[in-house]
BAVO-83214 format. One record per residue (C-alpha): residue number from 1; x, y, z. Coordinates in steps of 0.001 Angstrom, whole numbers, plus 500000, padded with zeros to 6 digits. Example, Ala and Ser with C-alpha at 12.3 -4.5 7.8 and 13.67 -1.06 7.14 Angstrom:
2
(1, (512300, 495500, 507800))
(2, (513670, 498940, 507140))
***
This chain:
190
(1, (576717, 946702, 027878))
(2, (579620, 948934, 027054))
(3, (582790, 946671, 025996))
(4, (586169, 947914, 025317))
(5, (588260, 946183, 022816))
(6, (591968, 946342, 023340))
(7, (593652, 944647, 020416))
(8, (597616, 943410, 020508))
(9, (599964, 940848, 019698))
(10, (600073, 939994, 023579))
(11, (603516, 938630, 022875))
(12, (603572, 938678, 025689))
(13, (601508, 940135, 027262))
(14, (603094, 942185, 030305))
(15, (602554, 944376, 033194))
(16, (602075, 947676, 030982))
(17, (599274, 946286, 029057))
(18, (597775, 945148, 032215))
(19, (598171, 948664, 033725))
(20, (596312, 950081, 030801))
(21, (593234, 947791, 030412))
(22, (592690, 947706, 034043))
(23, (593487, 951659, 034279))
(24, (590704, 952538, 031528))
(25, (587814, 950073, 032295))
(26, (588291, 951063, 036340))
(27, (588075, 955011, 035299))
(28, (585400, 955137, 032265))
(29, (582565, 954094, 031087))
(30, (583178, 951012, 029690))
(31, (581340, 947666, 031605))
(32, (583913, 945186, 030973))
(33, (587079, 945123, 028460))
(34, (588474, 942281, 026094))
(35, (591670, 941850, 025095))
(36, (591610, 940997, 021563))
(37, (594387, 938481, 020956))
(38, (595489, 939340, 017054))
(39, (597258, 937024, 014917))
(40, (600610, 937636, 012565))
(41, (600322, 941449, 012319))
(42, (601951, 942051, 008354))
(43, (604034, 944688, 009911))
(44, (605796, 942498, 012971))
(45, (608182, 939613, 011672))
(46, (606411, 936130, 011953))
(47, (609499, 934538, 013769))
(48, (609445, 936373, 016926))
(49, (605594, 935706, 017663))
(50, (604727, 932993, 019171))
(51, (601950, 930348, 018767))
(52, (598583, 932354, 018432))
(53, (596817, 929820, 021177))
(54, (600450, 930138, 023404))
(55, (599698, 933634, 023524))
(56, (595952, 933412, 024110))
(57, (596363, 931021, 026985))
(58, (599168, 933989, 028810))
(59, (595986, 936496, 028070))
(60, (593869, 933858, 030193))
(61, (596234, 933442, 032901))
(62, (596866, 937085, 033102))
(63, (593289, 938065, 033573))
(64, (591820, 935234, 035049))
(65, (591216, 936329, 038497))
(66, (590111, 940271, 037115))
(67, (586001, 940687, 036885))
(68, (586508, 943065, 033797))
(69, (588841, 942013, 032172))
(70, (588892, 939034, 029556))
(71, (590548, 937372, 026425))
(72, (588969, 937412, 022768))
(73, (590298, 935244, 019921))
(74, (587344, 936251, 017149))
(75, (590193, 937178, 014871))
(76, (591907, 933964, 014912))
(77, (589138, 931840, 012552))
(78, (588693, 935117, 010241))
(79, (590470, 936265, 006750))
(80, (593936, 937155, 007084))
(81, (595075, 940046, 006752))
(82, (592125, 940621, 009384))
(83, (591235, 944550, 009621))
(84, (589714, 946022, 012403))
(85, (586666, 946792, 010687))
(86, (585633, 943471, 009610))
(87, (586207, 942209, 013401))
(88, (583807, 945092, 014691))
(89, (581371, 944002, 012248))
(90, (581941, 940652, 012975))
(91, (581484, 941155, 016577))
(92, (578733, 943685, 016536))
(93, (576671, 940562, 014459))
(94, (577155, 937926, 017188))
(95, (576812, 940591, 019896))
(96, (574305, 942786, 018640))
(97, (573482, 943977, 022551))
(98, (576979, 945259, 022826))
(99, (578236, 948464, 022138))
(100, (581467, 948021, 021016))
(101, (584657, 950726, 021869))
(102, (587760, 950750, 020174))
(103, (591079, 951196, 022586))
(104, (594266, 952562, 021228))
(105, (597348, 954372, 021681))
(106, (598198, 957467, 021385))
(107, (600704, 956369, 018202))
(108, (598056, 954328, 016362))
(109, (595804, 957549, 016193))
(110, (598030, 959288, 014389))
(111, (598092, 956817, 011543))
(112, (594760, 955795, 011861))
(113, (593587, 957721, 008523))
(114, (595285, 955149, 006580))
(115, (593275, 952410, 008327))
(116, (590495, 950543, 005836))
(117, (587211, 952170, 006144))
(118, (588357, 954429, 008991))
(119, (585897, 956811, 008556))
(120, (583259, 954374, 009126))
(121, (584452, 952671, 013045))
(122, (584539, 956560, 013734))
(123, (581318, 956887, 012988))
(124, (579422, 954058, 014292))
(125, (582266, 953982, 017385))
(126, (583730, 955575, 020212))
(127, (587674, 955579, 019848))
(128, (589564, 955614, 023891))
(129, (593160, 956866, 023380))
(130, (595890, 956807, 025578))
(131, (598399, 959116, 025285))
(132, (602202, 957435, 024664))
(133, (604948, 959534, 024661))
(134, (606573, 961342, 022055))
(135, (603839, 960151, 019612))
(136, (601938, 963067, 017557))
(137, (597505, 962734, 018158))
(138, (597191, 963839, 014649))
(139, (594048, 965777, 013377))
(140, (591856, 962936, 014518))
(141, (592389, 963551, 018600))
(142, (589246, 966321, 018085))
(143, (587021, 964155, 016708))
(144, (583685, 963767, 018236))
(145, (584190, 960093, 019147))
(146, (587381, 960275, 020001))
(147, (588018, 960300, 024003))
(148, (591508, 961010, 025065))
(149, (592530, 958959, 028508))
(150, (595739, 959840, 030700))
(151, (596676, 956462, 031823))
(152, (599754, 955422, 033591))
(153, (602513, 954920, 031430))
(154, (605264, 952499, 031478))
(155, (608881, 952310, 029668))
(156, (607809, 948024, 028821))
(157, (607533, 946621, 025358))
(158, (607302, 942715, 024831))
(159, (609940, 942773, 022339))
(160, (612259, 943902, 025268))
(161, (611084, 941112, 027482))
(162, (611793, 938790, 024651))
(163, (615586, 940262, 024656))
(164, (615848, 939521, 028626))
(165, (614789, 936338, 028197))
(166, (616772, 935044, 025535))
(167, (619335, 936910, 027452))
(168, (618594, 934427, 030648))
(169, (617663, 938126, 032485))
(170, (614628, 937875, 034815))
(171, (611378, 939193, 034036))
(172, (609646, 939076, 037064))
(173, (607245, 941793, 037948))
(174, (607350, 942593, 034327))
(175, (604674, 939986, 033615))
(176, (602536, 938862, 036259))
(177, (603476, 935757, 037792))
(178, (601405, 932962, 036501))
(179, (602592, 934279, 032657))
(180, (606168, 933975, 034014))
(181, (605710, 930814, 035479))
(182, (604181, 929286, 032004))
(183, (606997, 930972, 030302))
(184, (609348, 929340, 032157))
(185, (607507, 926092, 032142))
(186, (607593, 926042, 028398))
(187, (610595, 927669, 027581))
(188, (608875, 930229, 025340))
(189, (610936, 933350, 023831))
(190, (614528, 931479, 024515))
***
């Protein structure tokens, strides 16, 4: 079985995301496609992200009722900083009947030289990029395993939903509505 694995803060997770994932397993290869819930990313400040099971359980409710689509948490019990690698290899060992496919955007690729061991998830996986907009490929876009995909794009960041909310702005449609319910419910981001 072919699994995609779209990684992100989910924080939260939105329509744009959604778009994406659904966009790229509906129009490839891929069998199914997880998206990989990851926890404090070094390079986003800790005290905008919420709880790493708060944001899990929006994943859930955002893919619930979608056949190929579903949550992962493997990175939440591993070694922080976790690196993509180590979660590939970590997966590949518990699902050795999986081939595994890294998803990306189009602004990750072109700083994806710098990732540890990046030579080797080229070379033992495909890479699916979608293009963003005013971000450079870099050299790596030729690559072999490297499959560029045109899907939709949308001007939607969750740091942006964040603002509205704290803002008391409404964020419907942006997420989809069982997120913005539990959101509500729980008065996360205000």
């Amino acid at each position: 079985m072919k699994t995609g694995l779209f990684f992100g803060s989910f924080n939260p997770i939105h329509s744009g995301h959604l778009i994406i994932a659904n966009y790229i397993v509906e129009n490839s290869d891929l069998d199914e496609l997880w998206l990989v819930v990851t926890p404090h990313n070094p390079h986003k400040k800790r005290s905008t992200l919420a709880n790493d099971y708060d944001r899990l359980f929006l994943v859930n409710l955002a893919v619930e009722d979608h056949q190929k689509l579903q949550s992962c948490n493997i990175e939440f019990d591993m070694p922080k900083p976790s690196y993509t690698i180590d979660t590939l290899t970590y997966l590949k060992e518990q699902y050795p009947d999986k081939e595994f496919v890294l998803i990306m955007g189009g602004d990750n690729l072109g700083s994806f030289h710098k990732w540890k061991n990046y030579e080797v998830i080229l070379k033992n996986h495909q890479i699916y990029v979608y293009k963003r907009p005013n971000y450079e490929l870099g050299k790596l876009h030729t690559h072999p395993n490297v499959k560029l995909i045109n899907a939709p794009q949308m001007e939607i960041s969750s740091s942006l939903i964040r603002k509205f909310i704290k803002e008391k702005k409404s964020i419907q449609y942006w997420v989809p509505d069982k997120v913005l319910e539990e959101i509500q419910r729980c008065s996360m981001y205000s």
